[in-house]
N, C-alpha and C positions, 0 to 999 in steps of 0.2 A: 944178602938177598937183593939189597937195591944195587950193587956192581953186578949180579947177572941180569937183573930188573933191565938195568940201563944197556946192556952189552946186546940183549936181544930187542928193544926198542932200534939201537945204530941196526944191527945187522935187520930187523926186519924195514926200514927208511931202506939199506942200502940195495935191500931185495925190488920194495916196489919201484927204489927210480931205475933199475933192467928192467923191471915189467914193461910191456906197450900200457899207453894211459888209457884207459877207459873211457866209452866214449860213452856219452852223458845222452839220455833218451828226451826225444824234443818233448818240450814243456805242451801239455793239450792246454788250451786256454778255455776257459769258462766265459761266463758273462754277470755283468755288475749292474744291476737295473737301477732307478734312483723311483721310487714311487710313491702316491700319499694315500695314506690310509685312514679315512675318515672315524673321527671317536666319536661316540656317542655322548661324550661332552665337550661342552661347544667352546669352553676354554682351550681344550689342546686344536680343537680346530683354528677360533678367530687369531692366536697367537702365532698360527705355523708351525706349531710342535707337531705335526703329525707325518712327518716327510719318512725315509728307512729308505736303507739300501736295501738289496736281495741279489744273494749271488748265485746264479744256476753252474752248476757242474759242466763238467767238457761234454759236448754229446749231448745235452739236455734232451729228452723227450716227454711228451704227453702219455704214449704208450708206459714206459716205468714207473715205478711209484719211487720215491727217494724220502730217506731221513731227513727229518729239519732240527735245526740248529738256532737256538736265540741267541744272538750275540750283543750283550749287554755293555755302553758305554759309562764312564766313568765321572766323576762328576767335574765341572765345569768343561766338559765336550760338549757333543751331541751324537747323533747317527755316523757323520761321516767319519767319526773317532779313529775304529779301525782299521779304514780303509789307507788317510788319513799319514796315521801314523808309523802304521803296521803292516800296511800294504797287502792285508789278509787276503785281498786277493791273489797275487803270486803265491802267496805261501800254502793257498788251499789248491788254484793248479798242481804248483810241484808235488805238494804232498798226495794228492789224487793219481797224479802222472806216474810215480814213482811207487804205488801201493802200499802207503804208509797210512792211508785213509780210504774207507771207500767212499763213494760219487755221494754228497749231498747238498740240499739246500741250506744258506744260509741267510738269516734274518737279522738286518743290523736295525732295531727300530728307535727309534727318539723319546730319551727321560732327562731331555733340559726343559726346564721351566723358566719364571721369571725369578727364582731365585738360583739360575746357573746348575738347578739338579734337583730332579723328583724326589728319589730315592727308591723310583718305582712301585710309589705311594699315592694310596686315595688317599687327597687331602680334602679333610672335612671336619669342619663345626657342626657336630648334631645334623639337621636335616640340610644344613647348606654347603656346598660344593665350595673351595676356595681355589690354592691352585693347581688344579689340575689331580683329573681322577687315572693316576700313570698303571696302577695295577689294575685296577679293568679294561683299560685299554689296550696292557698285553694281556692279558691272559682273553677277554670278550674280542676285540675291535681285532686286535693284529693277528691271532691265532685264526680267528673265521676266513678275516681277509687271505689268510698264505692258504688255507685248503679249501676255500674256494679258486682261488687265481692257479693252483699251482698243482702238477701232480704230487702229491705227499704222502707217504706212509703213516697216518696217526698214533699208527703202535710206535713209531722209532720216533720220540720226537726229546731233544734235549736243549739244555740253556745252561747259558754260562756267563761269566762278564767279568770287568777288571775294576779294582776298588768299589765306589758306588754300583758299580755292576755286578761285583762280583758280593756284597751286599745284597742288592735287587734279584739275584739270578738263588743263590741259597736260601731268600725268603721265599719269593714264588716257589720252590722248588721245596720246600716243605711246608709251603701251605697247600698247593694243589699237585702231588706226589703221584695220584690218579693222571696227570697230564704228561709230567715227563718220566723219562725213563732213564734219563741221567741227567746230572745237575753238577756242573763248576764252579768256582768261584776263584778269581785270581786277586791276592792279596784286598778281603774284604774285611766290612766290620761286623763282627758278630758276636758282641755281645758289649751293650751298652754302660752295664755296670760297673767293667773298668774304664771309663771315663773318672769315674768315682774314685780310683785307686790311685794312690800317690806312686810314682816315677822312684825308683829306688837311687837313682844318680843327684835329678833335681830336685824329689820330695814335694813334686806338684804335681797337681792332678791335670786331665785334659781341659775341666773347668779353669785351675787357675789359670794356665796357660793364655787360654780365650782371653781372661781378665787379665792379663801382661798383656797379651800383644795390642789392648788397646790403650794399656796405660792407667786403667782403672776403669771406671763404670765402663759396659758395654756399650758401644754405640755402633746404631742402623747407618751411619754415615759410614763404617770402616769392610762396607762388603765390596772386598776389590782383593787385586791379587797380592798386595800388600797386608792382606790380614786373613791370610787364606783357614785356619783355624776358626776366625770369627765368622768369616761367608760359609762356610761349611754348618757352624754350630747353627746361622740362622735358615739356613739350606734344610737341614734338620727340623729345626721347629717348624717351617712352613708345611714339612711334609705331617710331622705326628701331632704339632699342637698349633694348627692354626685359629684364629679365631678370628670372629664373627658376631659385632657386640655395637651397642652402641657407642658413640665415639669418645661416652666417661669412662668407661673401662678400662683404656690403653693409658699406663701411668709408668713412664721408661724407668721409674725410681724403682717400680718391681719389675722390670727385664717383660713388660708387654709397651708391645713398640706396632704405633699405627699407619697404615701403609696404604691408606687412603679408604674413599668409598665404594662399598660393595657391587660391585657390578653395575653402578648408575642409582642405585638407591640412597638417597638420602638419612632414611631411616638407619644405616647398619653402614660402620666403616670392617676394613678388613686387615689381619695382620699377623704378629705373630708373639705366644707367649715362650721364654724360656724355662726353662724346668729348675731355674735355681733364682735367688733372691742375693742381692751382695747387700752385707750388714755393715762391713767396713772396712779398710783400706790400710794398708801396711808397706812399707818398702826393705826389704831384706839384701842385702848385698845389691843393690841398684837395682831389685827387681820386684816389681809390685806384686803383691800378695792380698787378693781379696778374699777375704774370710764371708763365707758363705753360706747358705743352707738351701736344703732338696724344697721345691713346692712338690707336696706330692702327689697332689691330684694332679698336675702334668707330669711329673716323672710316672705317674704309672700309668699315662697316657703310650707313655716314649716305650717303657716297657711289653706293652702288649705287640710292638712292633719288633723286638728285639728277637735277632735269629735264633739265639740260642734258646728261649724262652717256648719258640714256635715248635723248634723241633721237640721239644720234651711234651709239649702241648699235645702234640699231633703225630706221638712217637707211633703209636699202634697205626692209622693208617697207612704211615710212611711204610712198616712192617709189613703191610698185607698187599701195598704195590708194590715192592721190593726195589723201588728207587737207588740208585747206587751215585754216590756223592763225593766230588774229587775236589780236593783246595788246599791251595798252596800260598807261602808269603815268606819273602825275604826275612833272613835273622834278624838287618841290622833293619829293617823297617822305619822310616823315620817317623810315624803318627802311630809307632808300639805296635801295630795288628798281627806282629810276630806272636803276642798273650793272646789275642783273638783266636788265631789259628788252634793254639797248644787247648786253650778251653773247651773249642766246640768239639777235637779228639776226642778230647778225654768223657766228654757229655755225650758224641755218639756212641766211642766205647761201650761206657755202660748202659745205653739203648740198646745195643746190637743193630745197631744199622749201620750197613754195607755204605763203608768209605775209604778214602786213600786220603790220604794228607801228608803235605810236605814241606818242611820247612827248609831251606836250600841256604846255604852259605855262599857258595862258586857253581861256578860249571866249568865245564874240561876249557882250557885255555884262558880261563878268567880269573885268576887269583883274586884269592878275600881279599888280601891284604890293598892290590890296587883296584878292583874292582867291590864294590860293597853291593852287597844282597840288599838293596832297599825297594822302596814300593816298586817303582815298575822298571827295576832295570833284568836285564836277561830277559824279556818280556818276550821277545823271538823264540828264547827255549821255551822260555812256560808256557805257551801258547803251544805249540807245536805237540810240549807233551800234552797238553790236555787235550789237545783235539786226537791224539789217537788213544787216551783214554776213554774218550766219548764216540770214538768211534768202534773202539772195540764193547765197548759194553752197549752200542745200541743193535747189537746182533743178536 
C-alpha cells in the first residue's frame, strides 16, 4: 500500500508541474485600528491597560452588520500579542479573500496587568478592587464599546485566546454562554486541580516546581522571566486571591507577600496570598523538594475560578444557549495542559455540550520527531483552524 501510496503522490507532483501554476487571487486588505476603551475601573484606566486593536474586514461598511470575534492575548503579552506575533492581520485578509472565513470584526482587547497578566479576572478582596476588574471590562466596557462604535451582528458574536487567553476566553465563555455563540480556547488552563497532581516522569507537582525554581521558600523578588513558573503562580494569586489587609497580615513565612499600600491609603496595604504553605525543605537528586500543604480557604477561592468547575456549574445554561466550544493543545505541551485538554473532553462529554477538541502531535510537513507539539508552536495552523471553526459555527 505505501509503494502505490508513494507511486501516485511522484506521479500526481509530476502531473501538477505540466499544469499552468495557478494564479493566486489579490489579497483584499482589511484595516487594524489601535483604540482605548475606557473601564469603569479606574485602575485599568490610570495604568494604560485599556488600549485593543480592532480589525475591520475588506470592504467594511456601516450598511452590514458583521460577526465579532474576541481575541484573547496570553500572558506576559498584551493587545498587540497577535498582531505582534502572528500577524493575524494577513492571515484574516487571506483567509477572508480566499473564502475560507466569512467578513468579521475582530477585537484584540488588553489582560496585562501589573503582575504581567489578569487572567481576565476581577480581582477583588471583599468589597475592594485590587488589580484590575479584567472580566467586566470585557464582557461590560469592551463589548458596549465594539456595538456601539461598530456595525455588529450581536447574535454572531464569539472569543477565543491562546494560553492565558485561551484560559480567559473558556471562562467567560461558560460563564456568560448567553453572549457568545462560539468559544475557543488555544492551549489553555482548565482545571487547577492538576497543579495538585504529581508529574509521572518528575513525581512533582506544579506547586513543587514553583518551590525548585526558586530554590526553596517562594520569593516576590524572582517574578521575571527567569522564573516564569513563579511570575505566573503570583500572576494567579493576584487575579483569585488578592488581598487587602492591614499591613500585620502579610507574613511571606505563609506565602502572603505585601506589595505596598492601597491605593494611597495608609490604613490597608495590598498584595497577594498563595494557596499553599511550605512546611519544609528537602533536596532529592540536586533538586529541592518543598513539602507542603493546601490553605484552603484560598484554594477554594482559586477553585471557584477554575474552568472546569464553571462549566459543570453552569452546564444547563450553557445547554439552553447551545454555545459550541472548540480547544486544542499540543501533546508534548511543556507546563502539562495536554491533561487539561483531555479533562475538560471528557467533563463536556458527559454534559453533553457541544464541542470539538484536539489534541495534535504534527501537522502535514512538521514531523513530531523534529518538530514538537508544544504550547504555541504550529500556532499559524491552530489558529487558522480555529477560526474557520468559529466561523463556521457562527452561521
Amino acid at each position: 500500500m505505501k509503494k502505490i501510496l508513494g507511486i501516485f503522490i511522484i506521479g500526481t507532483f509530476l502531473l501538477v508541474g505540466c499544469m499552468k501554476e495557478p494564479t493566486m487571487p489579490e489579497v483584499k486588505k482589511g484595516t487594524l485600528e489601535e483604540v482605548t476603551i475606557q473601564a469603569t475601573d479606574p485602575y485599568i484606566n490610570m495604568q494604560g491597560f485599556n488600549k485593543a486593536y480592532i480589525y475591520l474586514p475588506p470592504e467594511y461598511t456601516e450598511t452590514n452588520s458583521y460577526p465579532v470575534l474576541y481575541l484573547l492575548h496570553g500572558y506576559g503579552s498584551d493587545y498587540r500579542y497577535w498582531q505582534a506575533v502572528e500577524d493575524i492581520k494577513d492571515i484574516l485578509d487571506y483567509m477572508i479573500t480566499i473564502g475560507e472565513i466569512n467578513p468579521m470584526i475582530v477585537v484584540m482587547p488588553n489582560g496585562y496587568n501589573d503582575f504581567a497578566g489578569s487572567f481576565y479576572t476581577d480581582s477583588r478582596d471583599s468589597a475592594f478592587p485590587v488589580y484590575g476588574q479584567f472580566e467586566t471590562y470585557i464582557i461590560n466596557d469592551v463589548i458596549n464599546y465594539v456595538d456601539t462604535a461598530y456595525s455588529t451582528d450581536t447574535t454572531k458574536r464569539a472569543i477565543a485566546g491562546i494560553s492565558m487567553g485561551g484560559y480567559g476566553a473558556m471562562k467567560l465563555g461558560a460563564k456568560y454562554p448567553e453572549l457568545f455563540k462560539v468559544v475557543a480556547g488555544f492551549s489553555g488552563v482548565y482545571d487547577f486541580d492538576l497543579f495538585l497532581a504529581e508529574d509521572s516522569t518528575t513525581h512533582m507537582t506544579m506547586v513543587d516546581m514553583v518551590i525548585a525554581e526558586n530554590g526553596g521558600y517562594v520569593s516576590p523578588l524572582n517574578l521575571n522571566a527567569e522564573h516564569p513558573l513563579t511570575s505566573m503562580m503570583f500572576a494567579m494569586a493576584a487575579a483569585f486571591s488578592p488581598r487587602v489587609r492591614d499591613s500585620s497580615y502579610f507574613n511571606p513565612l505563609e506565602n502572603k507577600f505585601d506589595f505596598g499600600v492601597y491605593y494611597g491609603s495608609p490604613l490597608f496595604h495590598m498584595g497577594v496570598q498563595l494557596p499553599f504553605v511550605i512546611d519544609s525543605l528537602d533536596t532529592i537528586n540536586g533538586i529541592v523538594k518543598g513539602y507542603w500543604r493546601l490553605d484552603t480557604t484560598t484554594w477554594n477561592q482559586w477553585e471557584t475560578q477554575n474552568v472546569k468547575n464553571i462549566f459543570v456549574s453552569n452546564a444547563q445554561n450553557i445547554l439552553n444557549a447551545g454555545t459550541k466550544y472548540y480547544f486544542d493543545c499540543g501533546a508534548d505541551d511543556e507546563l502539562k495542559l495536554n491533561y487539561h485538554l483531555m479533562v475538560l473532553d471528557q467533563v463536556l462529554t458527559q454534559l453533553g455540550i457541544k464541542h470539538e477538541a484536539e489534541l495534535f502531535s504534527e501537522y502535514p510537513g512538521y514531523p513530531e520527531e523534529e518538530f514538537k507539539a508544544m504550547h504555541t508552536s504550529h500556532l499559524y495552523f491552530r489558529v487558522r483552524e480555529g477560526l474557520k471553526y468559529i466561523s463556521e459555527n457562527l452561521e
